[in-house]
C-alpha positions in Angstrom: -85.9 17.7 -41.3 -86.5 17.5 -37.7 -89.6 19.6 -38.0 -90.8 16.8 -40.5 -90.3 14.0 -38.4 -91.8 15.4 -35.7 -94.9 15.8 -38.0 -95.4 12.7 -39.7 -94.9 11.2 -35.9 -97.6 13.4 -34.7 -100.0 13.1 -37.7 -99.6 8.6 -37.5 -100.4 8.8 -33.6 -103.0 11.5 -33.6 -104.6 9.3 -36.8 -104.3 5.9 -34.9 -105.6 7.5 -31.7 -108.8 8.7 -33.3 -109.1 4.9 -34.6 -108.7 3.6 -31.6 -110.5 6.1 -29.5 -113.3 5.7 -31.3 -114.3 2.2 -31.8 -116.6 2.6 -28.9 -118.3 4.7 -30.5 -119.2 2.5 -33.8 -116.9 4.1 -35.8 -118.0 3.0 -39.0 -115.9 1.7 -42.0 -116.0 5.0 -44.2 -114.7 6.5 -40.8 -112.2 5.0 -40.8 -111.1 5.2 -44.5 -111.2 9.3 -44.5 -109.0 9.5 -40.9 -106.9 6.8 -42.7 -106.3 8.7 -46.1 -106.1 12.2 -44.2 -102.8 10.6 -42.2 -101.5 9.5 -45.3 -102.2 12.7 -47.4 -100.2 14.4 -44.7 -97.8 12.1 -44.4 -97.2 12.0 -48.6 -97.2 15.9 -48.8 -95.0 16.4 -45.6 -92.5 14.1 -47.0 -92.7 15.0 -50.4 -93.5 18.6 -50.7 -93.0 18.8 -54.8 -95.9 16.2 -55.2 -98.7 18.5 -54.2 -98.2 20.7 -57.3 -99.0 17.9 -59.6 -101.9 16.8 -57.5 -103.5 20.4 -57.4 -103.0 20.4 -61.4 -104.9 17.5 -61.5 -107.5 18.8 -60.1 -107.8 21.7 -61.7 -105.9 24.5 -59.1 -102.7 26.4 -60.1 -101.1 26.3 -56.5 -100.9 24.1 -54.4 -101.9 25.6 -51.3 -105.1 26.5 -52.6 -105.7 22.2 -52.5 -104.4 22.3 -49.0 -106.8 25.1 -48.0 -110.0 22.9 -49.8 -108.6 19.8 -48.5 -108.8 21.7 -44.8 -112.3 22.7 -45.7 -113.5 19.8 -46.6 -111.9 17.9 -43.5 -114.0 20.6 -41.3 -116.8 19.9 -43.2 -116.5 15.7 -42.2 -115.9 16.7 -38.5 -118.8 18.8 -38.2 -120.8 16.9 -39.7 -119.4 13.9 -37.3 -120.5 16.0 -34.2 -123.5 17.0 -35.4 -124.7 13.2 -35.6 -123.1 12.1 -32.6 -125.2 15.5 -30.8 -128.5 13.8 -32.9 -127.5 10.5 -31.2 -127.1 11.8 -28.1 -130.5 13.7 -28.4 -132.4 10.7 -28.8 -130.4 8.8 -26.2 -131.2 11.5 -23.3 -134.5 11.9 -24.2 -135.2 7.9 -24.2 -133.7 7.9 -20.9 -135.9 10.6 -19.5 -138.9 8.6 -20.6 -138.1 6.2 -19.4 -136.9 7.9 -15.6 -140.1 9.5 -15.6 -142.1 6.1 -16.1 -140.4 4.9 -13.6 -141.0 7.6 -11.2 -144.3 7.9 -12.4 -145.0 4.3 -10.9 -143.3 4.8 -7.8 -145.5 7.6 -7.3 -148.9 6.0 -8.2 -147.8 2.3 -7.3 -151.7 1.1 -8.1 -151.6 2.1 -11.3 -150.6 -1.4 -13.4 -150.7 -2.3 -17.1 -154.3 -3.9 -16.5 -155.7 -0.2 -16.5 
């Protein structure tokens, strides 16, 4: 029981961490929702154990931990997807500011050249 405590601790924090953490970096609303029912999933199945059976059967698996492992999957599949946008954003972020460093530069360099030529 202590091991399940310790868990469900770990999961709320670690879930309200990433909220928090995050809302500098426009976190947006559906975000928020999957880190919100991924703590709770946890949470539900940590403390009740016999209601994953039920909820695998409903969708169709016969154990279990075979809708633990595609649950895990398709977590992965949100977080890389996450850091592959934020890498897009960060793309287009370094390459504005290197435009715009080298306009500067640029004009420092040649300090004759003005937007009239």
């Amino acid at each position: 029981m202590t091991l399940r405590i310790f868990l469900i601790i770990a999961i709320i924090v670690f879930g309200f961490w990433l909220i928090k953490e995050r809302k500098t970096v426009r976190v947006r609303a559906w975000q928020k929702i999957i880190i919100l029912s991924f703590v709770v999933g946890v949470v539900l199945v940590t403390l009740l154990p016999n209601l994953s059976l039920p909820i695998a059967l409903f969708f169709g698996l016969n154990r279990a931990t075979d809708l633990i492992v595609y649950g895990t999957i398709i977590l992965l599949l949100f977080i890389t997807a996450n850091i592959y946008l934020k890498f897009q954003d960060l793309k287009s972020q370094i390459s504005r500011i290197a435009r715009e460093v080298s306009i500067q530069e640029s004009l420092k360099k040649y300090p004759f050249w003005t937007e009239k030529n």
